[in-house]
C-alpha positions as CSV (number, residue, x, y, z in Angstrom):
1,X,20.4,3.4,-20.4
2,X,17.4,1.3,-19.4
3,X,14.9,1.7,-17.0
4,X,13.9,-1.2,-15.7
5,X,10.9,0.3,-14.5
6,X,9.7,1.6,-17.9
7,X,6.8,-1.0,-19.3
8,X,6.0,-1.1,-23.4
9,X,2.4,-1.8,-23.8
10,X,0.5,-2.1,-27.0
11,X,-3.0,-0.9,-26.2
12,X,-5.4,-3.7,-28.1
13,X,-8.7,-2.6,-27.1
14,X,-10.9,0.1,-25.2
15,X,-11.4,-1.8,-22.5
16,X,-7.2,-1.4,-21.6
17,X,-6.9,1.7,-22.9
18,X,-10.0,2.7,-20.1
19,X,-7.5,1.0,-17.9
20,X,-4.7,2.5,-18.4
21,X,-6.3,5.6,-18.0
22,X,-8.0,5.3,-14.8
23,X,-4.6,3.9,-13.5
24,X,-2.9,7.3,-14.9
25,X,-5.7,9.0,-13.3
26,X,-5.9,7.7,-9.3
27,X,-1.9,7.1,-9.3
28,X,-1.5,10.4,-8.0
29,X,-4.1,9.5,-4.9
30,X,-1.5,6.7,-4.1
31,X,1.5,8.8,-4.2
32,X,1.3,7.7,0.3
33,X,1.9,3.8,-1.6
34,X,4.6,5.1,-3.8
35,X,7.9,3.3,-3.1
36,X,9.9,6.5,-4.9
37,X,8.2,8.3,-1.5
38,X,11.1,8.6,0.7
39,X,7.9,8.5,2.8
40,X,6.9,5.2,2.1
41,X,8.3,1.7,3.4
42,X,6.3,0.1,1.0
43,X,7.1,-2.5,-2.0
44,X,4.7,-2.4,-4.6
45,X,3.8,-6.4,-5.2
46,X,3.8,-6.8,-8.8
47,X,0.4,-8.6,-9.0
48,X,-1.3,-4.8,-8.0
49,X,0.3,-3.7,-11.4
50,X,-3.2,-2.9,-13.2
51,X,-1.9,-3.7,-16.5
């Protein structure tokens, strides 16, 4: 089964591996943003994806 919303990243240097995990870090502060929030009426544009 594939997940469409599963991303494969090869981390190439420290500078996106800091990235990706400040992104890890915050994304629970966002979980108000989070489209799986059957909270939320928000669509996460894909230009916010920080990687």
């Amino acid at each position: 089964m594939c997940n469409a919303r599963f991303y494969d990243r090869i981390n190439r240097n420290d500078r996106s591996l800091e990235r990706i995990r400040q992104y890890i870090a915050d994304n629970p502060l966002k979980w108000h943003e989070d489209t799986e929030n059957p909270e939320c009426d928000r669509e996460m544009p894909f230009n916010e994806i920080p990687f």
